[in-house]
C-alpha positions in Angstrom: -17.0 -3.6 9.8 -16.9 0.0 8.3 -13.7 1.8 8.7 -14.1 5.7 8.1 -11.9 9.3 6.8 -12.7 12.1 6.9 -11.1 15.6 4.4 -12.0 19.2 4.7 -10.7 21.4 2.0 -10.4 24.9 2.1 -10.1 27.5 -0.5 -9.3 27.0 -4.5 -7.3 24.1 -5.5 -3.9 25.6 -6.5 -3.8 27.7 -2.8 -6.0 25.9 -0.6 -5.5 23.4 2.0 -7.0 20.6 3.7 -6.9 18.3 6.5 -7.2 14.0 6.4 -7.8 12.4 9.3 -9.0 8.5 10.2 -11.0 6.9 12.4 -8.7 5.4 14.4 -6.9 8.5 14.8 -3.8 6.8 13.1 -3.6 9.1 10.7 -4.1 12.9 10.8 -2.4 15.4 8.7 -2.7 17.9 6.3 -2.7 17.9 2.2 -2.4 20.9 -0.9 -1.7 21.2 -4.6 2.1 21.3 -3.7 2.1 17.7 -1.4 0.1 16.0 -4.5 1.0 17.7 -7.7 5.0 19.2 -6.4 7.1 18.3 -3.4 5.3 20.4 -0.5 5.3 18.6 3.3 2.3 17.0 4.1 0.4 14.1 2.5 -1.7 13.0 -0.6 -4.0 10.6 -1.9 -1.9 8.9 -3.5 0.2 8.2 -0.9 -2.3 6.6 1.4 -3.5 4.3 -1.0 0.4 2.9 -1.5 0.7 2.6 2.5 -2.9 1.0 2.5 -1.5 -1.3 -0.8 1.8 -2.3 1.3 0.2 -2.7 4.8 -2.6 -5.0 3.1 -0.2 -6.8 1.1 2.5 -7.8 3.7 -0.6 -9.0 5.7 -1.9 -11.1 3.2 1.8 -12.3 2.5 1.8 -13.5 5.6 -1.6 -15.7 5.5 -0.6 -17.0 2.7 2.8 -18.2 4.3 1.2 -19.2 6.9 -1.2 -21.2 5.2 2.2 -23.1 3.5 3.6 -23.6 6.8 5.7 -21.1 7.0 6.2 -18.0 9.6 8.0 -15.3 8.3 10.3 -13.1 10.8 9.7 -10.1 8.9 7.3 -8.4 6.1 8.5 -5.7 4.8 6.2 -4.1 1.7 7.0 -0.8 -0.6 4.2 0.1 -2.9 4.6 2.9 -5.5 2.1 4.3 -7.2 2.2 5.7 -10.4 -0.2 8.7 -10.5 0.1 10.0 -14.7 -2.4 11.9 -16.6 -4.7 12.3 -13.2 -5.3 8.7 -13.2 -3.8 5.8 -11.2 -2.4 3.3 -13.7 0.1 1.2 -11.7 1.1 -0.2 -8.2 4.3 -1.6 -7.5 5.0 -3.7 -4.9 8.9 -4.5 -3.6 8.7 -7.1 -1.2 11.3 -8.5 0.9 10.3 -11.8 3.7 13.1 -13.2 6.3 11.9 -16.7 7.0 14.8 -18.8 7.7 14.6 -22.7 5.5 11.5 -21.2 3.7 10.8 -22.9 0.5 11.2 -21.0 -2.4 8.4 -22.4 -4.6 5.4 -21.9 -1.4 7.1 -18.5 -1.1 6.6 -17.4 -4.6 2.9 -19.0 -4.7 2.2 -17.3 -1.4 3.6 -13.8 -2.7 1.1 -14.9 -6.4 -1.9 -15.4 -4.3 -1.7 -12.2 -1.8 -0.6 -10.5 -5.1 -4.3 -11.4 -6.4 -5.8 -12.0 -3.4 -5.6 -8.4 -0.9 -8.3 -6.7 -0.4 -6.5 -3.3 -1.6 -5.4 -5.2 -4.6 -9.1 -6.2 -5.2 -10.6 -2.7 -5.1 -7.7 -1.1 -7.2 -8.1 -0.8 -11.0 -4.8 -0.6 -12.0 -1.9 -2.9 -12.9 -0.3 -4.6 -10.3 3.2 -5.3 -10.2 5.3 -7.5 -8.0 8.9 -7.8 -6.8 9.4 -10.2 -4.4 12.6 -11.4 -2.6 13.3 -14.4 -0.2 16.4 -14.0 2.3 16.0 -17.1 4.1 
């Protein structure tokens, strides 16, 4: 499976614009200096790769559950990254699963190993930070 993006930029970087847009059509917006380096509207790479972090992570969250017996109600994943000295150094993730008489210990395993075990969390070359909260 490939799964594709595609930028245009136009113009120098302080002034110009661009335009993302996926495959799927999920996604289509534009980006500048000001929505990646200020607080303009529109997006930024950084962004995208925290909403790609949090969707792949509750996923994963939820095959590891599953995979301990247990079927969460609800997933719900914040990433942050940290974007300093035009490098990537951290993700945080802020995790928060309703599933009713879960175990606590499988949760917290299950929460290690999609941690470790996402395929965003793979490909990233940062630290990985984890917050991860049970309301059963």
């Amino acid at each position: 499976m490939i799964r594709s993006a595609h930028a245009i930029w136009r113009g120098d970087l302080k002034t110009g614009t661009g335009d993302v847009d996926t495959q799927s059509g999920a996604v289509k917006t534009q980006y500048s200096f000001k929505t990646r380096f200020e607080s303009g509207v529109g997006a930024n790479p950084e962004e995208l790769i925290a909403a790609a972090h949090a969707s792949c992570f509750s996923m994963a969250l939820s095959a590891q559950l599953g995979e301990r017996g247990i079927v969460p109600e609800e997933v719900e994943t914040t990433a942050a990254i940290t974007f300093e000295n035009l490098t990537l150094s951290k993700s945080h993730l802020d995790v928060t699963v309703r599933a009713p008489g879960a175990d606590k210990a499988k949760f917290e395993e299950a929460a290690a190993a999609a941690k470790a075990g996402c395929p965003i969390s793979k490909v990233l070359n940062l630290e990985i930070t984890l917050d991860a909260k049970l309301e059963a």
